[in-house]
PAPAMAR-452422 format. One record per residue (C-alpha): residue number from 0; x, y, z. Coordinates in pm, whole numbers. Example, Ala and Ser with C-alpha at 12.3 -4.5 7.8 and 13.67 -1.06 7.14 Angstrom:
BEGIN
{rec 0; {1230; -450; 780}} {rec 1; {1367; -106; 714}} 
//
This chain:
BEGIN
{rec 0; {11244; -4941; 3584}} {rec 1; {11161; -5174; 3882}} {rec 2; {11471; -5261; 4051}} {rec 3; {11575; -5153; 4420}} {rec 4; {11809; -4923; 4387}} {rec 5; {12110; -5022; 4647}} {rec 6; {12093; -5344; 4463}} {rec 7; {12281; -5213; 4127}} {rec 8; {12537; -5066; 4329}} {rec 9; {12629; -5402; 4447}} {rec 10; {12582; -5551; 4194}} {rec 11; {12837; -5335; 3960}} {rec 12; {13080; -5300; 4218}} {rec 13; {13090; -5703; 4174}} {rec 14; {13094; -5686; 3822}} {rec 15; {13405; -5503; 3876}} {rec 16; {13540; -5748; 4105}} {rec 17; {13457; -6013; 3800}} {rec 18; {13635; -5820; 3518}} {rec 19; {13922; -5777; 3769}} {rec 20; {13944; -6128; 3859}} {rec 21; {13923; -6211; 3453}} {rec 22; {14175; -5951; 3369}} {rec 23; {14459; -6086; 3590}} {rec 24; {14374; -6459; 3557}} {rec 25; {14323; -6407; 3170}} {rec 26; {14622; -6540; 2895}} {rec 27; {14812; -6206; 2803}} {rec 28; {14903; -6130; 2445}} {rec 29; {15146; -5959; 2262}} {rec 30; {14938; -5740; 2081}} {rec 31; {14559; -5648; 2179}} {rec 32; {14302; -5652; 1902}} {rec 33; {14082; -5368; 2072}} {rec 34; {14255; -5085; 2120}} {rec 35; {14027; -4868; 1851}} {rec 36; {13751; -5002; 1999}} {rec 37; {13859; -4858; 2344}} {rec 38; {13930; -4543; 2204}} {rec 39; {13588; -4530; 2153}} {rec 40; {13475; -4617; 2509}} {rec 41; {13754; -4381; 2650}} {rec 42; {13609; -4106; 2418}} {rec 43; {13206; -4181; 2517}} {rec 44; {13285; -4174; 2867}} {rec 45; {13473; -3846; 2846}} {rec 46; {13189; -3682; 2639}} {rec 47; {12941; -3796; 2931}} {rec 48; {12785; -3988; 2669}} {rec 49; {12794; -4333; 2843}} {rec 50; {12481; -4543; 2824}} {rec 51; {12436; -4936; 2956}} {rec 52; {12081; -4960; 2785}} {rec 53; {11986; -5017; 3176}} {rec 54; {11813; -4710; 3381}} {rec 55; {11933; -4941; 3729}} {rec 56; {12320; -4948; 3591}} {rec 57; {12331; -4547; 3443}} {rec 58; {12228; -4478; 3819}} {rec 59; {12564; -4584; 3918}} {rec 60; {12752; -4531; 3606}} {rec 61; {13099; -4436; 3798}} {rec 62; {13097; -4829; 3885}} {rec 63; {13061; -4881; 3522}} {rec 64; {13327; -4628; 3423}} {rec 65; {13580; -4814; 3674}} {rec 66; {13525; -5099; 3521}} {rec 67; {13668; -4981; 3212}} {rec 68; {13939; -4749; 3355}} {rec 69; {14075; -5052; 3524}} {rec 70; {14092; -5196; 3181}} {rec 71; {14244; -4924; 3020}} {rec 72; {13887; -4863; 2843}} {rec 73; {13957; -5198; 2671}} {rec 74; {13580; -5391; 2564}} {rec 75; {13494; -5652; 2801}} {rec 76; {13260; -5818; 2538}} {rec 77; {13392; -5712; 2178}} {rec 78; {13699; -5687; 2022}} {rec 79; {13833; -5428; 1711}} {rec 80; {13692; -5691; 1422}} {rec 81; {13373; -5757; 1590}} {rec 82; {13199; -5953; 1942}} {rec 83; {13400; -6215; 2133}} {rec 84; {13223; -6565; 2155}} {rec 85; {13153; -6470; 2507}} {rec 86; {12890; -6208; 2372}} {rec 87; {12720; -6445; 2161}} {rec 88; {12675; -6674; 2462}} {rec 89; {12535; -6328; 2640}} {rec 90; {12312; -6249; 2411}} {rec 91; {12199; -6600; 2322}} {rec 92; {12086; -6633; 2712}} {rec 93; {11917; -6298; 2767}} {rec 94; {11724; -6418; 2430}} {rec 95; {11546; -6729; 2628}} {rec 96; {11500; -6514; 2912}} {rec 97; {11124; -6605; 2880}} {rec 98; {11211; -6959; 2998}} {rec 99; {11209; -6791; 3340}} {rec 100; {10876; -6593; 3259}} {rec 101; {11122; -6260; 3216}} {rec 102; {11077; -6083; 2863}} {rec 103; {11409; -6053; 2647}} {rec 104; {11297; -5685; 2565}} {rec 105; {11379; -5557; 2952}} {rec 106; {11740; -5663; 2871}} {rec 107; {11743; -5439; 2530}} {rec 108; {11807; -5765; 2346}} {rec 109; {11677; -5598; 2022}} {rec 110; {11940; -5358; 1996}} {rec 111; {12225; -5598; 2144}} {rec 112; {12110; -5833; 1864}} {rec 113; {12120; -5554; 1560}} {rec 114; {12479; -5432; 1708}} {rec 115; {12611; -5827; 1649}} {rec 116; {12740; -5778; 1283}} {rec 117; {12880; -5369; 1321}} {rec 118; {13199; -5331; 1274}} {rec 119; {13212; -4940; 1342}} {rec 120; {13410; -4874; 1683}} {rec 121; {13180; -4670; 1821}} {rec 122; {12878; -4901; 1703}} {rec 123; {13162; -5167; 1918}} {rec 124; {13177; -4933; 2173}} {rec 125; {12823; -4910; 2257}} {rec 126; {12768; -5325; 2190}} {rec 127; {13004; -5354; 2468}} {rec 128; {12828; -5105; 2737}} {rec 129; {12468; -5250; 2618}} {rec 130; {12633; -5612; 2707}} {rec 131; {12734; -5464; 3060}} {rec 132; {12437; -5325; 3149}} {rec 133; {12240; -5647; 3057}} {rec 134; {12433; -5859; 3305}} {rec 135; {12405; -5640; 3576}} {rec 136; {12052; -5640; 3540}} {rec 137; {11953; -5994; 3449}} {rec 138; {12175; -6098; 3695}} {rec 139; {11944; -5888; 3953}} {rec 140; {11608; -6007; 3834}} {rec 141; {11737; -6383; 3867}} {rec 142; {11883; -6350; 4187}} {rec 143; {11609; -6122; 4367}} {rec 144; {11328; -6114; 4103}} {rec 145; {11251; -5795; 3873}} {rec 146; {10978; -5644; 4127}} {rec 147; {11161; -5520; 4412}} {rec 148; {10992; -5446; 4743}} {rec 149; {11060; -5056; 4636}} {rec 150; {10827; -5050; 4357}} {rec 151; {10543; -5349; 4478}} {rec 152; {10633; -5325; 4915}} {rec 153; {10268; -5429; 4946}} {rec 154; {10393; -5774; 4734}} {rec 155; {10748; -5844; 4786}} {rec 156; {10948; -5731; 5124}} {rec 157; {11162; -5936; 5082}} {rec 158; {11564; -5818; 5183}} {rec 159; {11765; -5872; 4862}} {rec 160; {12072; -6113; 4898}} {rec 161; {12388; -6050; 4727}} {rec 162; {12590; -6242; 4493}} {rec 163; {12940; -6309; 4598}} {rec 164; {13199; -6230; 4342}} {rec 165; {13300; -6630; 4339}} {rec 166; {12944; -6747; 4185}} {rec 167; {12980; -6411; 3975}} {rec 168; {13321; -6527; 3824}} {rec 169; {13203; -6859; 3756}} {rec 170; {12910; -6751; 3563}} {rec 171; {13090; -6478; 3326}} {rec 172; {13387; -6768; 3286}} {rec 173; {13135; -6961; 3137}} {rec 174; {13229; -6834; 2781}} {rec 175; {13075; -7072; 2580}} {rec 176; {12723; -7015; 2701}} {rec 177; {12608; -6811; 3055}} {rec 178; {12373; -7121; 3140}} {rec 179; {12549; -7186; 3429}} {rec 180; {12585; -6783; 3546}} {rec 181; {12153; -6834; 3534}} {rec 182; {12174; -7099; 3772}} {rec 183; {12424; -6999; 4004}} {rec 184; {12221; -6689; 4061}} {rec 185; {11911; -6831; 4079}} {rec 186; {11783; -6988; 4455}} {rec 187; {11801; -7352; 4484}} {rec 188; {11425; -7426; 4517}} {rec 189; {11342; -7726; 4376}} {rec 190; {10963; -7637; 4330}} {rec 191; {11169; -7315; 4048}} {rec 192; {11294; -7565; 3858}} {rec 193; {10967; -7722; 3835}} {rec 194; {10755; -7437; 3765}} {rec 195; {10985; -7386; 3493}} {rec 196; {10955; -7709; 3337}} {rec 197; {10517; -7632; 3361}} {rec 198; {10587; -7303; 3193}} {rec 199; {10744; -7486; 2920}} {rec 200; {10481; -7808; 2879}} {rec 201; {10172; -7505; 2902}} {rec 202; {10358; -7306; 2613}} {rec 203; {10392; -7616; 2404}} {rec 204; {9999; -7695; 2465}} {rec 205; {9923; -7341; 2332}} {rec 206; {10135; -7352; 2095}} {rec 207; {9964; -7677; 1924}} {rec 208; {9613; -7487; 1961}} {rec 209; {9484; -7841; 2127}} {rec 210; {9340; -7677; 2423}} {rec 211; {8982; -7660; 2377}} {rec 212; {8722; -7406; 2507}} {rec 213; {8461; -7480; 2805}} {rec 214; {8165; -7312; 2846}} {rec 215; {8180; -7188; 3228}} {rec 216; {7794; -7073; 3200}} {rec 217; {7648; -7428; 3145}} {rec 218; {7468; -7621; 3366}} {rec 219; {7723; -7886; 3578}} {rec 220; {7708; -8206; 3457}} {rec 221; {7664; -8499; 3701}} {rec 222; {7777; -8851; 3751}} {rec 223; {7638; -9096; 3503}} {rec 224; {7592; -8805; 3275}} {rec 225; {7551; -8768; 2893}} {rec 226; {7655; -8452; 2803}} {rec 227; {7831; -8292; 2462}} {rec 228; {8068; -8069; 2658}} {rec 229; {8225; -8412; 2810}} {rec 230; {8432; -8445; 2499}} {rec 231; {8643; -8079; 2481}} {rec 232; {8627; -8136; 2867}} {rec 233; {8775; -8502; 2813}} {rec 234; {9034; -8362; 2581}} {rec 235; {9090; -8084; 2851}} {rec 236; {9191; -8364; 3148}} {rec 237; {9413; -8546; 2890}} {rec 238; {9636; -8252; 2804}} {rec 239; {9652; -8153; 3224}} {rec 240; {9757; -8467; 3319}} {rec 241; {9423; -8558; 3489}} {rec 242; {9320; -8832; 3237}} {rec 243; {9522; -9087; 3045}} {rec 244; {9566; -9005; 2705}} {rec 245; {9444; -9426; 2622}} {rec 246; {9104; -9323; 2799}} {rec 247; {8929; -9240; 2487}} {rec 248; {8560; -9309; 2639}} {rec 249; {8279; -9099; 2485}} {rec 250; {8008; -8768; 2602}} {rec 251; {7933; -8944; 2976}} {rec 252; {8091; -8868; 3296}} {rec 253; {8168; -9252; 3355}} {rec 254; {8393; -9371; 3673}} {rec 255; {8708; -9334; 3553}} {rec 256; {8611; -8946; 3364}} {rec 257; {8517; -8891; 3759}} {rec 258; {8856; -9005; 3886}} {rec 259; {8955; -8754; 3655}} {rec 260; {8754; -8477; 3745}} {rec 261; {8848; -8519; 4083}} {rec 262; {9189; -8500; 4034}} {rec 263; {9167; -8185; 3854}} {rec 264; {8923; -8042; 4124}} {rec 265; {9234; -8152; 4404}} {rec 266; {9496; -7945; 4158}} {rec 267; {9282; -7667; 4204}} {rec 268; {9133; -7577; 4564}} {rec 269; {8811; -7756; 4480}} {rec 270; {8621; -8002; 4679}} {rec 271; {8732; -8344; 4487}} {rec 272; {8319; -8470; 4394}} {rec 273; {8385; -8617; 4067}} {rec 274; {8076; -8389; 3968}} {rec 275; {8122; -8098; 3705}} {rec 276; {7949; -7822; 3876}} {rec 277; {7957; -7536; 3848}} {rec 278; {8291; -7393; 4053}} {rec 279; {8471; -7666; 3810}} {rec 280; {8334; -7539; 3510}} {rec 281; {8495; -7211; 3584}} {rec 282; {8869; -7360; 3641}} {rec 283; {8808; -7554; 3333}} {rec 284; {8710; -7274; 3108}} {rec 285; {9011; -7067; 3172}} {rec 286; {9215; -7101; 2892}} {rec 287; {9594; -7203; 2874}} {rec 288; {9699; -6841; 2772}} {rec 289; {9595; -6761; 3131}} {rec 290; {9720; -7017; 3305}} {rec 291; {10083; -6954; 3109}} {rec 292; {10084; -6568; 3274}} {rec 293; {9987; -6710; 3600}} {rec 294; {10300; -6944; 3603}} {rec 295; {10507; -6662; 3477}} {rec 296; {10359; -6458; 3793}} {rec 297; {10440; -6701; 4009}} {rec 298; {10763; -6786; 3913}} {rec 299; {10880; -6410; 3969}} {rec 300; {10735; -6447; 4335}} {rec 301; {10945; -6809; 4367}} {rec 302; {11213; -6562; 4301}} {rec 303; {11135; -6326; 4569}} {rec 304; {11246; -6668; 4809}} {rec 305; {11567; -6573; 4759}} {rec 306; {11727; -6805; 5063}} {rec 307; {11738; -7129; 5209}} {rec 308; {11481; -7155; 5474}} {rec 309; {11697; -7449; 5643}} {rec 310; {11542; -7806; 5715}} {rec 311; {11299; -7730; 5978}} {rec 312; {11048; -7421; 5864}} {rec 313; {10708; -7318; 5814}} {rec 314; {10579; -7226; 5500}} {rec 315; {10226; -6979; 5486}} {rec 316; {10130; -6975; 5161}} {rec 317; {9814; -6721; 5199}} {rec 318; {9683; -6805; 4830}} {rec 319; {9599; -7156; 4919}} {rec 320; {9545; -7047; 5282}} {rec 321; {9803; -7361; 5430}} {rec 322; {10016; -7374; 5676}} {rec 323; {10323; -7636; 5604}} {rec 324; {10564; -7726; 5882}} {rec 325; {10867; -7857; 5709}} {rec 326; {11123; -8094; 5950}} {rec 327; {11437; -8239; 5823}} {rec 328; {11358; -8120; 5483}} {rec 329; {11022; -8300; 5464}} {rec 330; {10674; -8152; 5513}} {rec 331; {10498; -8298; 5823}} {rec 332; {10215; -8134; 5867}} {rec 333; {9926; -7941; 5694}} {rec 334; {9686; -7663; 5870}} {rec 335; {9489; -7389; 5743}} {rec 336; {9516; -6980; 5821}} {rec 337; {9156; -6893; 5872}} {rec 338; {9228; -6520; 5896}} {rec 339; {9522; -6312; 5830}} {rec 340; {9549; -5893; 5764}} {rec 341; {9683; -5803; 5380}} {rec 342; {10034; -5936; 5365}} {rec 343; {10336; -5911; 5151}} {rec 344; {10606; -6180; 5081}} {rec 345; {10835; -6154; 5410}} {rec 346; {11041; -6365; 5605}} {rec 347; {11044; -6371; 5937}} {rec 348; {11114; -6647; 6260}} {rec 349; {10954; -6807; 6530}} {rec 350; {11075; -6718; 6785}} {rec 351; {10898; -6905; 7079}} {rec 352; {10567; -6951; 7235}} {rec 353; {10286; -6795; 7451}} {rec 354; {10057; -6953; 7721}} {rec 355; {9756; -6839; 7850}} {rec 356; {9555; -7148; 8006}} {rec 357; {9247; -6903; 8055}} {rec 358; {9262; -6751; 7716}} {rec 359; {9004; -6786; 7436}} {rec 360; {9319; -6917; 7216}} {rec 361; {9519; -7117; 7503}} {rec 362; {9868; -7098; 7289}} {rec 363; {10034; -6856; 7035}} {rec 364; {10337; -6885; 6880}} {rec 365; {10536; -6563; 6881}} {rec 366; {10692; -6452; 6555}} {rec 367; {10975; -6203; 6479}} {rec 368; {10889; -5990; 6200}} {rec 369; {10816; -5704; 6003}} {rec 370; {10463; -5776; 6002}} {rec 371; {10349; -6020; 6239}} {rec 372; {10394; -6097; 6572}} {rec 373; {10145; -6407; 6650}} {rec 374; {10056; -6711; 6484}} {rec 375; {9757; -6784; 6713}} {rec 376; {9376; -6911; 6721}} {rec 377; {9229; -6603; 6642}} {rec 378; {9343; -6315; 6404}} {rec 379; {9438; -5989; 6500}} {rec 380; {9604; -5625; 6395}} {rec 381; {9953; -5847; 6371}} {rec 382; {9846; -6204; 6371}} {rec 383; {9736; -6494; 6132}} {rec 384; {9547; -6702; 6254}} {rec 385; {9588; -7078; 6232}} {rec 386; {9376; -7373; 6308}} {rec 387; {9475; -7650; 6482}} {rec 388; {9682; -7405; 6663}} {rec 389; {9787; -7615; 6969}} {rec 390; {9842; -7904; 6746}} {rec 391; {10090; -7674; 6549}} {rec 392; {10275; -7531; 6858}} {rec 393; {10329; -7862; 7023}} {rec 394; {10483; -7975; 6656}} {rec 395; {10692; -7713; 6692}} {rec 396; {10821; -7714; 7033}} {rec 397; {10981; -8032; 7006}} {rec 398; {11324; -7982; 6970}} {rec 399; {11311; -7604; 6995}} {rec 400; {11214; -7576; 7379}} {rec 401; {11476; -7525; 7599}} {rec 402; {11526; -7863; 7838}} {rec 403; {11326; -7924; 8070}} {rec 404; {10996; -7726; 7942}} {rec 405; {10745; -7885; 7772}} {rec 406; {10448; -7712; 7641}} {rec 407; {10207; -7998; 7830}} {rec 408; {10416; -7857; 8165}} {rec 409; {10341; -7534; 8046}} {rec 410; {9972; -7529; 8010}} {rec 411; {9875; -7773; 8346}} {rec 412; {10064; -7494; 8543}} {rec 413; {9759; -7284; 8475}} {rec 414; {9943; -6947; 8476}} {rec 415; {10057; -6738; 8169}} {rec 416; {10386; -6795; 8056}} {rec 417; {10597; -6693; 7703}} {rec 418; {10903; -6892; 7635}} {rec 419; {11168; -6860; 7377}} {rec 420; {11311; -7100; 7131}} {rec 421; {11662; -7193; 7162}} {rec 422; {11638; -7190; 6821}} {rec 423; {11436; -6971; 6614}} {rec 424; {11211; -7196; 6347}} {rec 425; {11255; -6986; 5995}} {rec 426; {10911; -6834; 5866}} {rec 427; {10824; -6738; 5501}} {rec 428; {10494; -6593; 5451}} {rec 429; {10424; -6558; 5054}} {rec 430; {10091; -6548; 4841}} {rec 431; {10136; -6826; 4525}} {rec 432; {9852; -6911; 4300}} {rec 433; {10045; -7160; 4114}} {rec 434; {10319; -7434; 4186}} {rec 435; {10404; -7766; 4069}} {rec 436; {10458; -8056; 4330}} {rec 437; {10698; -8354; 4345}} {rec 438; {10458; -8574; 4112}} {rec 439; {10398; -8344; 3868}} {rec 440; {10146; -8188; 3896}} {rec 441; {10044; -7837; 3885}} {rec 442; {9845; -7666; 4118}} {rec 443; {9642; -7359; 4040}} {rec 444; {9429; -7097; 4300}} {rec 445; {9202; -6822; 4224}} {rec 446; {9377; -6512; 4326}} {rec 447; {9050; -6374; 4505}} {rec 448; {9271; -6044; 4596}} {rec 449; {9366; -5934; 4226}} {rec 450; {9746; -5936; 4339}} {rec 451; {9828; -6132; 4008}} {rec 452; {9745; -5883; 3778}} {rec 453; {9959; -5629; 3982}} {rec 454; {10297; -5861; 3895}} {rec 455; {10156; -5939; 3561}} {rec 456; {10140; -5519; 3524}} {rec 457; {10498; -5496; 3658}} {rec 458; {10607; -5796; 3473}} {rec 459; {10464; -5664; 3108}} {rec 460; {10274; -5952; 3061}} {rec 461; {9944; -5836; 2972}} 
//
């Protein structure tokens, strides 16, 4: 299974701290209605018959076993005459795990579900343990994503974060349904949330079989155009947002079927002409199935960003080769990497800057990190390279140089100089293919390195 391992360790020992919590805060009644039941769970543990359902949770199954002992070996999930509402609410939420692009099969929903209606202990017994193992584990792959950086480290190395047993608690008191023990785990990226909502418009297009098919080999159509195509290719642009649904027109590429075409050649890397050629054609004929497994990709690597980056940042997205300097929350500025060695997910910091006035690249920006070490002019072993380089620095420096040294200062002194940052700007270098923006729309990039298909592999989506 692809989890890191010290992650489950944590992870049960806060389950533990939950169940505590829940046991001493809980009413108390007279007489328990599970004590057969944890007969059972006393007996399967003392056989060394124990089983979550979850590889990541067995490998640490004394956690799991203190759970229980600390319980008496009473359920957590069940009770003698069948599951507590708090399991349907489990299983109910592990069954729309695909809303997050996560498959309801890695949580062994199939056998949760056919253990709903037993009323055998031990069939109780083992209902409870499956339910166990299935929060520890989908509570990992929301809060850290399923592909850890020890199975993919040339994707994701990215430092897990923990849960603390407070957001914990408040998810698994959520009896009614564990919507809110999703969210809590989840980061607080707004561009998620939207990605999500894409995931959900792209399955509904599929689903209604509207999406039509393009012909990528064709000839490109231009401006002023009659073609046959235009029509699927009309229909295409309505359904992606590009064209309004009232813009019926006909089989020419007319002015406002350009405005069209050049939004959707904006949405995805291309330069915005307003003529079909042929680089067009081929984003247009991939079809929606594809573009569904690329958000599902990509929403797994939007949980790999596992931590606030803070107001001021910069954000490399390698995929669509742009460099975005966030400052008070709001992106400022837009540059390109022209070169950068094979990178995985990371985060990292700037941590100041580098002068050289009789340098081929005049100013770097130093970086602390795994990884790299420069953002700079030119690439290198340990660098990405950036254009607009001094433009970026200076951006940067404001603010974050200590007083009294400016960068201008800095280079008419003529002599090589690094300086650090008072305060190191957070870095997070990833590789996305798809995101949605503020207005909606959704932004796709050929992934020219094949590193989709190596998540989609991991993820089980092909």
């Amino acid at each position: 299974m692809m989890r890191h391992n010290g992650m489950v360790r944590k992870l049960t020992g806060l389950l533990l701290a939950v169940l505590l919590s829940l046991v001493v805060v809980g009413p108390i009644h007279a007489v328990e209605d599970n004590a057969i039941v944890a007969e059972s769970l006393r007996a399967i543990f003392a056989a060394g018959q124990a089983d979550t359902g979850s590889a990541e949770a067995n490998e640490d199954l004394q956690a799991i076993r203190d759970i229980y002992v600390v319980r008496d070996f009473k359920p957590i999930w069940v009770r003698d005459s069948g599951p507590k509402t708090k399991a349907k609410a489990l299983l109910a939420e592990l069954k729309i795990s695909g809303v997050h692009g996560l498959s309801p099969s890695f949580y062994h929903v199939a056998d949760i579900e056919a253990l709903m209606g037993a009323d055998d202990p031990d069939e109780l017994a083992r209902l409870d343990m499956l339910l166990s193992g299935a929060v520890v584990e989908y509570g990992g792959d929301l809060a850290n994503g399923r592909v850890g950086r020890s199975i993919a480290p040339a994707e994701n190395a990215v430092e897990p974060v923990m849960m603390t047993p407070a957001r914990f608690v408040a998810g698994a008191e959520a009896a009614e349904n564990l919507r809110d023990f999703a969210g809590a785990l989840l980061n607080e990226d707004y561009r998620y949330v939207r990605l999500i909502a894409k995931l959900g418009e792209f399955t509904r297009i599929e689903e209604s079989g509207r999406w039509p098919a393009i012909d990528a080999n064709g000839p490109g159509i231009a401006p002023g155009k009659r073609d046959p195509r235009i029509g699927n290719i009309r229909t295409l642009l309505m359904l992606s947002g590009d064209l309004p649904i009232t813009d019926l027109g006909g089989e020419t590429l007319d002015e406002s079927m350009q405005d069209a075409v050049r939004s959707f050649q904006t949405r995805h890397g291309l330069e915005p002409t307003g003529a079909i050629d042929s680089p067009t054609l081929g984003e247009m004929a991939v079809p929606v199935s594809e573009r569904i497994r690329q958000i599902k990709v990509n929403l797994e690597r939007r949980r790999w960003q596992n931590r606030d980056l803070g107001p001021d940042n910069v954000y490399i997205n390698l995929a669509a080769g742009e460099v975005k300097v966030v400052r008070d929350g709001r992106s400022e500025q837009f540059l390109h990497v022209i070169g950068s060695p094979d990178l995985p997910t990371f985060f990292g910091e700037i941590s100041g800057l580098e002068v050289d006035p009789a340098g081929s690249s005049k100013v770097a920006l130093t970086v602390a990190s795994p990884f790299v070490d420069r953002l700079a002019g030119e690439e290198g072993d340990r660098t990405i390279a950036v254009s607009e380089i001094d433009s970026l620095a200076g951006d940067i420096a404001v603010g974050h140089m200590p007083e009294g040294i400016t960068l201008d200062a800095l280079l008419a002194a003529g002599e090589p100089a690094s300086v650090s940052f008072e305060k190191p700007v957070p870095l997070f270098v990833t590789f996305v293919t798809a995101w949605a923006n503020r207005d909606g729309t959704v932004h796709f990039r050929r992934d020219t390195q094949g590193r989709d298909a190596t998540i989609a592999r991991l993820l089980q989506l092909d």
